[in-house]
C-alpha positions as CSV (number, residue, x, y, z in Angstrom):
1,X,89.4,96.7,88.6
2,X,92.3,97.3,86.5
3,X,95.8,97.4,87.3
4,X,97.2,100.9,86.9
5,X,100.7,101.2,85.1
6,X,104.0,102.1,86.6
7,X,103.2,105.7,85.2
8,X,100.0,106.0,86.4
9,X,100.2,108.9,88.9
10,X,98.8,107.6,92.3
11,X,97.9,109.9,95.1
12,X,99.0,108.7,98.2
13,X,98.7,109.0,101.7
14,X,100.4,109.1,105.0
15,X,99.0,106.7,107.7
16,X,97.8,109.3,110.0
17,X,95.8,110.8,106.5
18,X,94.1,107.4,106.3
19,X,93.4,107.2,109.8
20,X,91.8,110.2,110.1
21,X,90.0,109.3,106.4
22,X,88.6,106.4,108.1
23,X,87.7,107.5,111.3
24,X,90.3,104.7,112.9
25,X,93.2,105.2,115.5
26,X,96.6,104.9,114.3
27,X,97.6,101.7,115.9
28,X,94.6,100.4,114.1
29,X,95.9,101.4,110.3
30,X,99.7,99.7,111.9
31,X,97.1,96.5,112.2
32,X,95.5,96.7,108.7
33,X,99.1,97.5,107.1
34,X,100.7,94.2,109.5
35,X,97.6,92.0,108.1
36,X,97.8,92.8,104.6
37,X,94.6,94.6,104.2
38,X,96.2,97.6,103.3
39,X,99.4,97.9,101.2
40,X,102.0,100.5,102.8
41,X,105.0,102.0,100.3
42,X,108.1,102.5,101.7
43,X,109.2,106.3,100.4
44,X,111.7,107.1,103.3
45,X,114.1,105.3,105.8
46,X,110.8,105.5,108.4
47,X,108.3,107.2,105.8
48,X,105.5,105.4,104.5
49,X,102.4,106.4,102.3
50,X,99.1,104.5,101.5
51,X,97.8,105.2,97.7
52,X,94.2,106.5,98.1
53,X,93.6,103.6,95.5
54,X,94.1,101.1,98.2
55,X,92.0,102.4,100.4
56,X,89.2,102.7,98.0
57,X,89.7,99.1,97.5
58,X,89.5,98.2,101.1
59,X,86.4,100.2,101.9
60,X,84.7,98.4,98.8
61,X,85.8,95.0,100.2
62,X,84.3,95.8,103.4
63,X,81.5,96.8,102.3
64,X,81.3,93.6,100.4
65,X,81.7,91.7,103.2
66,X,78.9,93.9,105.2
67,X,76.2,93.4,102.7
68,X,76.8,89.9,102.5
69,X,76.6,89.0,106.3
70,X,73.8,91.2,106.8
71,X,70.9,89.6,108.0
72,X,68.8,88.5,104.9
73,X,71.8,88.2,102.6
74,X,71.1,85.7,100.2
């Protein structure tokens, strides 16, 4: 996947948006930010937003990693 410029526009989201996007609790989105699996941009003193890009990328990882540990995975 290519790396979008600085002037890319980027739609991004607020935690609770992704939480709800991805049928997870909000503690658990604080988890995936704290581990590194998603990337969280500071736009405030206490704001933060998620680009939807991000997200897309984690779902596809996960998916990844699904497919390959299913049972019959070569």
């Amino acid at each position: 996947m290519a790396a979008k410029s600085p002037s890319t526009p980027t739609t991004l989201s607020t935690k609770r948006e992704v939480a709800q996007r991805l049928h997870l609790a909000l503690g658990s989105v604080n988890t995936l930010i704290a581990e590194g699996e998603l990337t969280a941009i500071r736009v405030g003193r206490r704001s933060v937003r998620i680009s939807d890009a991000d997200v897309d990328a984690f779902l596809q990882r996960r998916i990844a990693q699904a497919v390959a540990s299913a049972p019959g995975a070569a």
